[in-house]
Each structure stands twice: as C-alpha cells, then as structure tokens.
C-alpha positions, 0 to 999 in steps of 0.5 A: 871174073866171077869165082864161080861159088855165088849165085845171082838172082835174076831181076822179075819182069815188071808186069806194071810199074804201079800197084795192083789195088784190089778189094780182097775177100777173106781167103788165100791168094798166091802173090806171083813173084816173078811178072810172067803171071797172065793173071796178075797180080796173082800166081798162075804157075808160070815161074815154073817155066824159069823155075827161079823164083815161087810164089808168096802165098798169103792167107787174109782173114778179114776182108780189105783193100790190098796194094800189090807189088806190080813192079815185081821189087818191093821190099816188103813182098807182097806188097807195094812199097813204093820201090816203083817210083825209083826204076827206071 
C-alpha cells in the first residue's frame, strides 16, 4: 500500500519501436514526448488531452541528419539511444 505522497509517471506509448531518422533543416522542432503525436516524430499538442507529460523543444542551428526517439524512452531525449532494442 502506497503511502500516498509519490507520484508515479506513467510509461509514453511507443509510437514505433525504432528511430525517426530525418534530414532536418535549420529551425525549431517540438519533439512529442508522450507517443500520441499523429505527426510523428513531432509534437502536435495531443499530450494535452492526458496533460502528463510536454513536449521537448529544440532549436538546430545547422542543418543535419536527426535519430529521434520513437520508442518514446530514451535516456537522452529527444534522441534515440537505443533504449528500443531492450523493450519488450
């Protein structure tokens, strides 16, 4: 029995058990956070429908080839880190 003072995170949905790999140009990306996104790898405001968990937004000031998480559980968000090979 829980004594009732933690809060508990739940697990994101996997939106795919694999990167997003994308050729990104310069500019400002919302990464979704929480696997509900239809425009994946991308946020487009469905966590609020939970409101648990937010977007990570970050800025590339260079155009480059981006790994997202698509598993939603990486360690080092927004990116992949391979966290997908280990879920079963």
């Amino acid at each position: 029995m829980s004594g009732g003072g933690e809060h508990v995170e739940p697990d994101p949905k996997i939106a795919q058990a694999k990167p997003y790999v994308v050729d990104e140009p310069v500019g400002k990306r919302a990464w979704c956070s929480c696997g509900e996104s239809k425009s994946q790898p991308y946020c487009d405001g469905s966590h609020k429908l939970a409101g648990l968990f937010r977007p990570i937004k970050v800025e590339l000031p260079e155009a480059k080839r981006v790994s997202w998480c698509g598993c939603k559980h990486t360690q080092t968000p927004p990116y992949c880190d391979g966290t997908h090979k280990t879920l079963g």
